[in-house]
Phi, psi and omega in degrees: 000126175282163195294343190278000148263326168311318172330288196315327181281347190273289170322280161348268150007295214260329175283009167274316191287344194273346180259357191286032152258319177306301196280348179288295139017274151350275157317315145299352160265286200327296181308294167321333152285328149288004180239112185276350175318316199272320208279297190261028159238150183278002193282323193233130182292165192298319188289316204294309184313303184298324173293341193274329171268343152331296177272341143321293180302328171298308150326305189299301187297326162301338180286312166344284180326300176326268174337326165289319162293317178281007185269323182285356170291000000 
């Protein structure tokens, strides 16, 4: 990977993570309408589910992140 995609990659990440309660937020409703575990079942509340892909998604962009910086030094 060259540094100017690792750039691009970095950048990204980080204007996604400035978005992450929304776009987790989001997402977690998605999952909760296609899915029925989550749509018709009570073990995970609307909330634990939006928080839990929150710090997923977050893990992931931050390793991203991580990775972009360190191909660009």
């Amino acid at each position: 990977m060259s540094g100017s995609e690792s750039a691009v990659i970095a950048d990204l990440a980080a204007t996604l993570l400035a978005e992450i309660d929304e776009r987790g937020a989001a997402v977690a409703e998605v999952v909760r309408e296609r899915l029925a575990f989550y749509r018709e079942s009570s073990s995970v509340s609307a909330e634990e589910l939006r928080r839990s892909v929150i710090e997923n998604v977050t893990f992931v962009l931050d390793s991203l992140a991580e990775i972009g910086r360190a191909s660009c030094r």
